[in-house]
DSSP file (Angstrom, degrees, kcal/mol; ACC not computed):
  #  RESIDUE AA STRUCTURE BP1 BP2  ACC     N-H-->O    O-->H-N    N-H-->O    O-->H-N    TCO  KAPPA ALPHA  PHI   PSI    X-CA   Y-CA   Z-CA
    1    1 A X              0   0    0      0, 0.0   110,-2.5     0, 0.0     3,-0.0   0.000 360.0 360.0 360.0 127.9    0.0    0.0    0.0
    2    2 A X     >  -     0   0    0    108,-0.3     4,-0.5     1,-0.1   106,-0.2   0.310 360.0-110.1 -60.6-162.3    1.6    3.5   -0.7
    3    3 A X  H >> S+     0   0    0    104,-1.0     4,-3.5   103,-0.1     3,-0.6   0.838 122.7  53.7-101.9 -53.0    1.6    6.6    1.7
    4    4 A X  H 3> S+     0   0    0    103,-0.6     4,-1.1     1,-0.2   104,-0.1   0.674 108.0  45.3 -23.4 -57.6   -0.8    8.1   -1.0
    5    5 A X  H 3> S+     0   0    0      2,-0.2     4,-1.8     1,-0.1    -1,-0.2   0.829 113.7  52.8 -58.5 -49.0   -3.3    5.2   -1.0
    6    6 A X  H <X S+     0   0    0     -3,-0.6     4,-4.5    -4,-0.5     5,-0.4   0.944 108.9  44.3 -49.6 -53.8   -3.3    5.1    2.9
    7    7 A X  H  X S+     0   0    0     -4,-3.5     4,-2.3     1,-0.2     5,-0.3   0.992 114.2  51.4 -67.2 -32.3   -4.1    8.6    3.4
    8    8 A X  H  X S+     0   0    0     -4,-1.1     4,-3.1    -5,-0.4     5,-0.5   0.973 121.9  36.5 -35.4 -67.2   -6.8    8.2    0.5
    9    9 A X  H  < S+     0   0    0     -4,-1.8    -2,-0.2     1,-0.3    -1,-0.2   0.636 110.1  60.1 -69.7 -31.6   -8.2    5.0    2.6
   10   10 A X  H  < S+     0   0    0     -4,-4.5    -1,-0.3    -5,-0.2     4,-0.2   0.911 105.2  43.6 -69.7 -34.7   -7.6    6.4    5.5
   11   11 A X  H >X S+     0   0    0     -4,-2.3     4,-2.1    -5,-0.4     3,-1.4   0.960 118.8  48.1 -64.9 -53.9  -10.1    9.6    5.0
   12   12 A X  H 3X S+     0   0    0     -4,-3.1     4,-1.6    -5,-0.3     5,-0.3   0.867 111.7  44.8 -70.7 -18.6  -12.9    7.2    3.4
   13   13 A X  H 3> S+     0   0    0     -5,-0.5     4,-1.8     1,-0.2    -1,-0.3   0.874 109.8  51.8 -86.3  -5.0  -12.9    4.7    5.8
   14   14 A X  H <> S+     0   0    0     -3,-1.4     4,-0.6    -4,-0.2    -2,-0.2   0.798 115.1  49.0 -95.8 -27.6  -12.9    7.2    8.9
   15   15 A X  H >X S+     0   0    0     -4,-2.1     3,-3.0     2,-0.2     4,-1.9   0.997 113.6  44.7 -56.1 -68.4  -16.2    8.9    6.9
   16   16 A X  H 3X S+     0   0    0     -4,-1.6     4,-2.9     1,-0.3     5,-0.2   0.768 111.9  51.8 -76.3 -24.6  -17.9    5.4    6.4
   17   17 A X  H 3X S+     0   0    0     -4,-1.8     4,-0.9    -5,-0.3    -1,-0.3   0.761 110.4  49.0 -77.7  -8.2  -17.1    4.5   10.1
   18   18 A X  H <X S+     0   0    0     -3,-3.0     4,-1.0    -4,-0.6     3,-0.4   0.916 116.4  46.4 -88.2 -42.5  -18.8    8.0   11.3
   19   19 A X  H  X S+     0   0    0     -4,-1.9     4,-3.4     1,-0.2     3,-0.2   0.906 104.7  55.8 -65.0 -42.7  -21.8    7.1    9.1
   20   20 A X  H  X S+     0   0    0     -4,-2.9     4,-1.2     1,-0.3    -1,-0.2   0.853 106.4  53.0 -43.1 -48.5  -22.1    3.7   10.2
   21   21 A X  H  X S+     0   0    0     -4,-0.9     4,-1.3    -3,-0.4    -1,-0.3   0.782 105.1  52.6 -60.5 -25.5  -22.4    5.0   13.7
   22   22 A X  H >X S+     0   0    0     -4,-1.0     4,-1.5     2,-0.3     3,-0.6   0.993 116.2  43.7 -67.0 -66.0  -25.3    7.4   12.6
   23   23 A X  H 3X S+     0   0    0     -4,-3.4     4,-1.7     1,-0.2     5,-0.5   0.897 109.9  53.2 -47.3 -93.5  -26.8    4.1   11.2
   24   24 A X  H 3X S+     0   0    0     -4,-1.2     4,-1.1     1,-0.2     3,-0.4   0.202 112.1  48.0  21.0 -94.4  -25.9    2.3   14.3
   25   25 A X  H XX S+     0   0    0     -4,-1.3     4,-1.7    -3,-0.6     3,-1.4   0.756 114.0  44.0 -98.7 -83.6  -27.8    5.1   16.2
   26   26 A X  H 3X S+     0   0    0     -4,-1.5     4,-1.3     1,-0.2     5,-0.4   0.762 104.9  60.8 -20.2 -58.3  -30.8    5.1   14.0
   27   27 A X  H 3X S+     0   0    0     -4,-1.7     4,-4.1    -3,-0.4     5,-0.4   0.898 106.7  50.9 -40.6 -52.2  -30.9    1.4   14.1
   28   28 A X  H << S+     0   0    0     -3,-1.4    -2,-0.2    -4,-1.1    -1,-0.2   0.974 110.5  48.3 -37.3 -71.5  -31.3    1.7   18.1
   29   29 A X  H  < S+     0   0    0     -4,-1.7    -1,-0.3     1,-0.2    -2,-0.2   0.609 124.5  23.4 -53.3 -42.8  -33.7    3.8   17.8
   30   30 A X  H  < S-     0   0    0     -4,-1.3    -1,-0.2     2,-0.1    -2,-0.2   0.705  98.3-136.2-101.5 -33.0  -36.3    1.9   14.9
   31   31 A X     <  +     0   0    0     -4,-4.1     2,-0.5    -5,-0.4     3,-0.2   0.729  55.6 124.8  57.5  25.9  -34.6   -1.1   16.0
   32   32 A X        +     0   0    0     -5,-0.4    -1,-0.2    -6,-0.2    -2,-0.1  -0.974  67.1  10.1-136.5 149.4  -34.0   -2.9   12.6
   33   33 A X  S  > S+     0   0    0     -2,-0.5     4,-1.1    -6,-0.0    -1,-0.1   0.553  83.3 142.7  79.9  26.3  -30.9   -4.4   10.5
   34   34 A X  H  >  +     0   0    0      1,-0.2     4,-0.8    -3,-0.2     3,-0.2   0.819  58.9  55.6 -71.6 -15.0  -29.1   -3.8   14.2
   35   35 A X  H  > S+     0   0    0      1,-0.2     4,-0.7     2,-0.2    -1,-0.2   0.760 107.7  43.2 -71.7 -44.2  -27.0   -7.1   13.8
   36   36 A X  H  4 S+     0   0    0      2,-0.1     4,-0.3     1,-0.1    -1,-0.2   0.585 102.1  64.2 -85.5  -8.8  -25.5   -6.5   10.9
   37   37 A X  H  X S+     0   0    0     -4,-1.1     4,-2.6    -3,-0.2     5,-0.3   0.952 100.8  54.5 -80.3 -69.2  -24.6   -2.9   11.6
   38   38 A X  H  X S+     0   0    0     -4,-0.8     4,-2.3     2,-0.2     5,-0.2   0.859 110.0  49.9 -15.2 -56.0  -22.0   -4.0   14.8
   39   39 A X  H  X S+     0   0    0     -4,-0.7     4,-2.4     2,-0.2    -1,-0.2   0.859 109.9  45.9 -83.0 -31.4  -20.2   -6.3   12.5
   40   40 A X  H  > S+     0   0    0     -4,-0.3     4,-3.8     1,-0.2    -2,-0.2   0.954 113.8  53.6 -69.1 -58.2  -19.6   -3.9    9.7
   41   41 A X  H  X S+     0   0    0     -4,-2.6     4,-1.9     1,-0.3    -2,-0.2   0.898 112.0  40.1 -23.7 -61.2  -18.6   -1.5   12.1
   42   42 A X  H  X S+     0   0    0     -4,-2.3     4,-3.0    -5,-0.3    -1,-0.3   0.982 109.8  60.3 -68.6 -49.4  -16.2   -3.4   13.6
   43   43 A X  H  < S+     0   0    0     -4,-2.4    -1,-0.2     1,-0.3    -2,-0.2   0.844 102.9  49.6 -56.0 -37.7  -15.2   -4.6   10.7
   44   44 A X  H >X S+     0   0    0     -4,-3.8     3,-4.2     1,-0.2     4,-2.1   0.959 104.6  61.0 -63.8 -55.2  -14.2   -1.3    9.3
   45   45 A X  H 3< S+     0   0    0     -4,-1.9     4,-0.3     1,-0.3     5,-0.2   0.647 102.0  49.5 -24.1 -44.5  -12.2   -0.2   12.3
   46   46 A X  T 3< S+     0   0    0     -4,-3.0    -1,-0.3     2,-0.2    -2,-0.1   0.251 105.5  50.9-102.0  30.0  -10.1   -2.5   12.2
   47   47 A X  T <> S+     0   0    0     -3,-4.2     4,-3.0    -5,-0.2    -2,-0.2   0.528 113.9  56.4-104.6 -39.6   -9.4   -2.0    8.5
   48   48 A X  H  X S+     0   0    0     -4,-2.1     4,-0.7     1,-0.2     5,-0.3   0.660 108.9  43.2 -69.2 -25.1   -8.9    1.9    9.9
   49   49 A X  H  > S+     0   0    0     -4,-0.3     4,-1.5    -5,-0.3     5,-0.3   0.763 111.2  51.9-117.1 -37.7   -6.4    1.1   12.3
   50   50 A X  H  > S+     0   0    0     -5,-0.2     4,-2.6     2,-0.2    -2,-0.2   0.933 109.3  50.7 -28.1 -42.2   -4.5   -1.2   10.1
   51   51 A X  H >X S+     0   0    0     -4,-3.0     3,-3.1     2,-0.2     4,-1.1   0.959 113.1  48.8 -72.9 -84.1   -4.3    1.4    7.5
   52   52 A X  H >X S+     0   0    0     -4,-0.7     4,-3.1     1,-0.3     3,-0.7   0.800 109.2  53.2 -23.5 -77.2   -3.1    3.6   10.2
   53   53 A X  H 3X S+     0   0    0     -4,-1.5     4,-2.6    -5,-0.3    -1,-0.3   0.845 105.8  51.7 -14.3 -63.2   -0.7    1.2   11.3
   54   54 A X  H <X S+     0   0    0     -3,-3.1     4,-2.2    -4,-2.6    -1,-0.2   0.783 103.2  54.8 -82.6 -17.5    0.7    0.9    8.2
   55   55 A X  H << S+     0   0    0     -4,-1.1     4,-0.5    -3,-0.7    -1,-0.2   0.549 104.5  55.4 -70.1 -16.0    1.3    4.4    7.6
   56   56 A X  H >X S+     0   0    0     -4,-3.1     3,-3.1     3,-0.1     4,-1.5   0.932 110.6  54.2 -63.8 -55.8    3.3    4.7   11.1
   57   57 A X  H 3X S+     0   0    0     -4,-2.6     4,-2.0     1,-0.3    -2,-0.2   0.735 107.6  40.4 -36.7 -69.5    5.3    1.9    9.4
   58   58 A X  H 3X S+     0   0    0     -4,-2.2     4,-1.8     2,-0.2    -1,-0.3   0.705 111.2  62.7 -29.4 -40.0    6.0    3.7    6.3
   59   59 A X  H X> S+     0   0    0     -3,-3.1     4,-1.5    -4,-0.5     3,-0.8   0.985 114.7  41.9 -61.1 -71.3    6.7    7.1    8.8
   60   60 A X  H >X S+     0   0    0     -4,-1.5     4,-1.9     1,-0.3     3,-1.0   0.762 100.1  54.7 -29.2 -71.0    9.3    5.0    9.9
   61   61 A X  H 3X S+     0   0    0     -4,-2.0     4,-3.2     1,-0.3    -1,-0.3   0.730 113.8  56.0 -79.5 -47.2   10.9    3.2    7.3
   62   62 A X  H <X S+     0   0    0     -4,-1.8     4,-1.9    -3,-0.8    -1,-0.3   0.873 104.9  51.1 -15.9 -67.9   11.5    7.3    5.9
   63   63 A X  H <X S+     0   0    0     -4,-1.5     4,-2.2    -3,-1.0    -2,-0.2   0.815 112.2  48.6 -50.5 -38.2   13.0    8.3    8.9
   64   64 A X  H  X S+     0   0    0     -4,-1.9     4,-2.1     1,-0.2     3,-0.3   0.932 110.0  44.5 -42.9 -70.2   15.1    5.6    8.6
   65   65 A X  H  X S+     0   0    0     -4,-3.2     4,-2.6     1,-0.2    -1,-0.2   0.879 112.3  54.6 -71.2 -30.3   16.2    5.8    5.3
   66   66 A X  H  X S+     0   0    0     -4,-1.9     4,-3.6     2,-0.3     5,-0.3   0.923 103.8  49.6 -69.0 -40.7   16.8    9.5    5.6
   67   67 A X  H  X S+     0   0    0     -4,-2.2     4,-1.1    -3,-0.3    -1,-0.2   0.845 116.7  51.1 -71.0 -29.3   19.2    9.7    8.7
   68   68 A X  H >X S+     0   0    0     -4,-2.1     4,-1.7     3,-0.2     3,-0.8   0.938 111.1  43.1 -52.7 -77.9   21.0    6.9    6.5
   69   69 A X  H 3X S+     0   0    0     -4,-2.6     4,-2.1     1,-0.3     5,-0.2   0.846 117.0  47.1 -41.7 -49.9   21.1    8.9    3.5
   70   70 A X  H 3X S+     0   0    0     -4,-3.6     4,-2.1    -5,-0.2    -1,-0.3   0.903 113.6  49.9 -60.7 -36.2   22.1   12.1    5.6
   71   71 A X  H XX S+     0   0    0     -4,-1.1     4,-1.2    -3,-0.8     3,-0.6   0.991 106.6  51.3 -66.3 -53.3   24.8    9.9    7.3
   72   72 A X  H 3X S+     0   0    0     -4,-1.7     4,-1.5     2,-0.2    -2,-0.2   0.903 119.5  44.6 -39.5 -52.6   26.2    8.5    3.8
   73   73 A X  H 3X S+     0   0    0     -4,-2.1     4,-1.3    -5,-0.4    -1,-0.2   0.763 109.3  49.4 -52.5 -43.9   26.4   12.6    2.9
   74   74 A X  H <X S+     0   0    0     -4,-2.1     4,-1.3    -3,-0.6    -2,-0.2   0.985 116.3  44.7 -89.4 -61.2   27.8   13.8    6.0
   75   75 A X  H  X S+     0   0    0     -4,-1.2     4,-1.0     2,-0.3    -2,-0.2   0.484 110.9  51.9-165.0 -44.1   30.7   10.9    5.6
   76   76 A X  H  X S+     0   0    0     -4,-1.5     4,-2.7    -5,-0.2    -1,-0.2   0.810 111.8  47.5 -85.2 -39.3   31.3   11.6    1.8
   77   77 A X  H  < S+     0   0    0     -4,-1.3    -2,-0.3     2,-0.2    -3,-0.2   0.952 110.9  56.6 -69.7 -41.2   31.8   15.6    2.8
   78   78 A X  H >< S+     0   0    0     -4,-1.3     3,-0.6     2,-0.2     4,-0.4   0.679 105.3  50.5 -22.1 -49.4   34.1   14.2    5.5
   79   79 A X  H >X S+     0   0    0     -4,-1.0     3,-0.8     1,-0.3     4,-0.6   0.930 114.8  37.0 -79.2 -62.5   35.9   12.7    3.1
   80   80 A X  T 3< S+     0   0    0     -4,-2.7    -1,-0.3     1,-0.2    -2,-0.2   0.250  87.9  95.4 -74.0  30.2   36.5   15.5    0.7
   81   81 A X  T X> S+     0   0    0     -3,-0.6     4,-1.7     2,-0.2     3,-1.1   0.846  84.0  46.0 -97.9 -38.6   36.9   17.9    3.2
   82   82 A X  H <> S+     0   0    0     -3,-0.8     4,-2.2    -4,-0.4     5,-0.2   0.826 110.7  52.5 -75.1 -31.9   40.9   17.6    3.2
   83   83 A X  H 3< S+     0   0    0     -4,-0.6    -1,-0.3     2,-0.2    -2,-0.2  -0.062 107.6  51.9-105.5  30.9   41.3   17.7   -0.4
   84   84 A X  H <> S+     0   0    0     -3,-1.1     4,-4.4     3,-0.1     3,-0.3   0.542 105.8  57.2 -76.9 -60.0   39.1   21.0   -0.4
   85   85 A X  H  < S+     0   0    0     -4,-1.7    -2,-0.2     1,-0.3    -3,-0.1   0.805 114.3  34.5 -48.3 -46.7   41.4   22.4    2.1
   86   86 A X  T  < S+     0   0    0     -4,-2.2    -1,-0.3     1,-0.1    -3,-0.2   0.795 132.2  32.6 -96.2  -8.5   44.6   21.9   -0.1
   87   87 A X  T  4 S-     0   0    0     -3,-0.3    -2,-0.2    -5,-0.2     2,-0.1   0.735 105.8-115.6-114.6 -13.4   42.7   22.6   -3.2
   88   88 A X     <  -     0   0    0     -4,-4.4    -1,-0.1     2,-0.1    -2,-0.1  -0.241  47.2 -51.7 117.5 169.5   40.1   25.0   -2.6
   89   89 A X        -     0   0    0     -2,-0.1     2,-0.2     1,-0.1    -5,-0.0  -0.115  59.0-107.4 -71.6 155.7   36.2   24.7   -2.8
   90   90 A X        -     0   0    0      3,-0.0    -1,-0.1     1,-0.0     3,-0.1  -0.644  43.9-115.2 -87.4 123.2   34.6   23.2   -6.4
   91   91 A X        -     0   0    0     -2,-0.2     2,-0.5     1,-0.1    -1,-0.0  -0.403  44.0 -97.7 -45.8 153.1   32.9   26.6   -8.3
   92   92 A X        -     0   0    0      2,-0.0     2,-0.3    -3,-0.0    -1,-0.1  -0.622  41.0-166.8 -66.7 126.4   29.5   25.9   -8.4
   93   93 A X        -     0   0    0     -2,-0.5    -3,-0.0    -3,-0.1     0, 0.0  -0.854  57.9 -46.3 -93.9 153.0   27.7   24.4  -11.7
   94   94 A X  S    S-     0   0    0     -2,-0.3     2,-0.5     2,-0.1     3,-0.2   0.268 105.7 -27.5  59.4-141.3   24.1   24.5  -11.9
   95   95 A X  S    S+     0   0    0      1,-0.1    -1,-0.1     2,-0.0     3,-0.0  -0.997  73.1 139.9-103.1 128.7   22.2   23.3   -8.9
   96   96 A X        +     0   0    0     -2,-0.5    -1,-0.1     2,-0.0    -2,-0.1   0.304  28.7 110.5-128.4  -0.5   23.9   21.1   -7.2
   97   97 A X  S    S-     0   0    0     -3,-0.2     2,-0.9     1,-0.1    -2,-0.0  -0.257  71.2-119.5 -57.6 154.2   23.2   21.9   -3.7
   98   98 A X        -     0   0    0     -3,-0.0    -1,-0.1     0, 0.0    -3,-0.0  -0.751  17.3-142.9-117.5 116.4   21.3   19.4   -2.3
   99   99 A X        -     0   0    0     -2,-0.9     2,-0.4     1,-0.1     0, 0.0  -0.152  17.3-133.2 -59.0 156.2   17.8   20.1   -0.8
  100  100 A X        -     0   0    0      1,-0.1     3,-0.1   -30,-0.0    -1,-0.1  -0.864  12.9-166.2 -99.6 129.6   16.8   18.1    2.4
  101  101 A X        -     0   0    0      1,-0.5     2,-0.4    -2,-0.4    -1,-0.1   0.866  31.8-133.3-102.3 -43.2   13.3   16.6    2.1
  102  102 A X        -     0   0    0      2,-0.1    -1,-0.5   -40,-0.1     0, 0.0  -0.886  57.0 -59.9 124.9-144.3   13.2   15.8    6.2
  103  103 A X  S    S+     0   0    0     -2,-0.4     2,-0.3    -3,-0.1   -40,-0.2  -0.450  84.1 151.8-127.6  57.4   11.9   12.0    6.4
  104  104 A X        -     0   0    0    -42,-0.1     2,-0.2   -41,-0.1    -2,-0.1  -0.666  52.9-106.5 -87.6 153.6    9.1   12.7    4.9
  105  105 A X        -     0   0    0     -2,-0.3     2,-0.5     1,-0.1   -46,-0.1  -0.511  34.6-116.3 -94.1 154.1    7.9    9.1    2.8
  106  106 A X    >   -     0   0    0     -2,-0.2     3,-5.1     1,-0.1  -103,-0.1  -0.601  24.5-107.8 -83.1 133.9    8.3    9.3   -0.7
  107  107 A X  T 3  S+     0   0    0     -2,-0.5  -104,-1.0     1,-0.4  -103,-0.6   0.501 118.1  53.9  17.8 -70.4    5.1    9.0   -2.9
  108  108 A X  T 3  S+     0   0    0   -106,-0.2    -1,-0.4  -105,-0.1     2,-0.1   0.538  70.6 128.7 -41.1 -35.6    6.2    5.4   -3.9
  109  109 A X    <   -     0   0    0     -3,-5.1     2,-0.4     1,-0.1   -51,-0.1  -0.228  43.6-164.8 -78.9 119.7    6.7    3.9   -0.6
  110  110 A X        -     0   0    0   -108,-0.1     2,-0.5    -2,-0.1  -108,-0.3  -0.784  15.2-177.1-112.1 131.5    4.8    0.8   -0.7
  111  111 A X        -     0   0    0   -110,-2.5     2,-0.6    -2,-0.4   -57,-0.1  -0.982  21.8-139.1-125.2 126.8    3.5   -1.8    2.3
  112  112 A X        -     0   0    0     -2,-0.5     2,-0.5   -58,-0.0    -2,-0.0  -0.813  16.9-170.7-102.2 143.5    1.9   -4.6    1.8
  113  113 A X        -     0   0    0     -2,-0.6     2,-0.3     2,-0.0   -62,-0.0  -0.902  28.9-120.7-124.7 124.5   -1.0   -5.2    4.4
  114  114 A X        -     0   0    0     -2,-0.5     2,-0.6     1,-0.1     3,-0.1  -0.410  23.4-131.6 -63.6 127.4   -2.8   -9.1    4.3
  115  115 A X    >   -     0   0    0     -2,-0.3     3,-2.9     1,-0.1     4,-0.5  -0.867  11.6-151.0 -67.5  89.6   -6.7   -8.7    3.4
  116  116 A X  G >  S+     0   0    0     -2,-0.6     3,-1.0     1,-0.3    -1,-0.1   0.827  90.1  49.8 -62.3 -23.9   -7.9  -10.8    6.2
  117  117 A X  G 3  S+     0   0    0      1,-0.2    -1,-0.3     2,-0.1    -3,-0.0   0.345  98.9  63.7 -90.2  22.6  -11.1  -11.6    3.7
  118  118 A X  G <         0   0    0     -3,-2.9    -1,-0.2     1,-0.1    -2,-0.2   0.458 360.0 360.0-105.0  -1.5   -9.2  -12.4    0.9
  119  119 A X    <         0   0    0     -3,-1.0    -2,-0.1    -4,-0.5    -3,-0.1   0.728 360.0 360.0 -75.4 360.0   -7.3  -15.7    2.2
């Protein structure tokens, strides 16, 4: 599942679980289809906190890779730092500074999460 797809999944399912409670509510109230209302409910919730779940995951797996990536960086400037010193700093071409994203997860970053009703 991407970070994209989650947050998508995450909005609509958080909707259908506030509506469900409205039914739910209603249902009390008239008293009919109240049995089947519970189990959807539930059922959704714990699609809603998966999804959640798997977007900490993703949060993670970001951070990760980005305090790696900055550490590889910091390590490779380390390394040219003495042969700047005796030869002087590279003129700039272009862009080449390099922007920091934080560890925010990229667009791509994909999890897969088991469908318990598809096994």
């Amino acid at each position: 599942m991407s970070w994209q797809r989650a947050c998508a999944l995450e909005d609509q399912l958080s909707e259908e679980v506030d509506e469900l409670l409205e039914k739910a509510e209603a249902a009390d109230a008239e008293d009919e289809d109240a049995d089947r209302l519970p189990e959807e409910l539930e059922r959704r919730q714990q699609r809603l906190e998966q999804i959640r779940q798997a977007k900490a995951l993703i949060e993670q797996r970001a951070a990760e890779r980005y305090e790696a990536e900055k550490a590889e960086y910091e390590e490779k400037t380390a390394q040219r730092k003495p042969n700047q010193q005796r030869t002087g700093p590279r003129p700039p071409a272009g862009n080449r500074s390099r922007r920091s994203r934080g560890h925010v997860p990229k667009i791509r970053s994909i999890l897969l999460i088991p469908n318990p009703g598809s096994c």
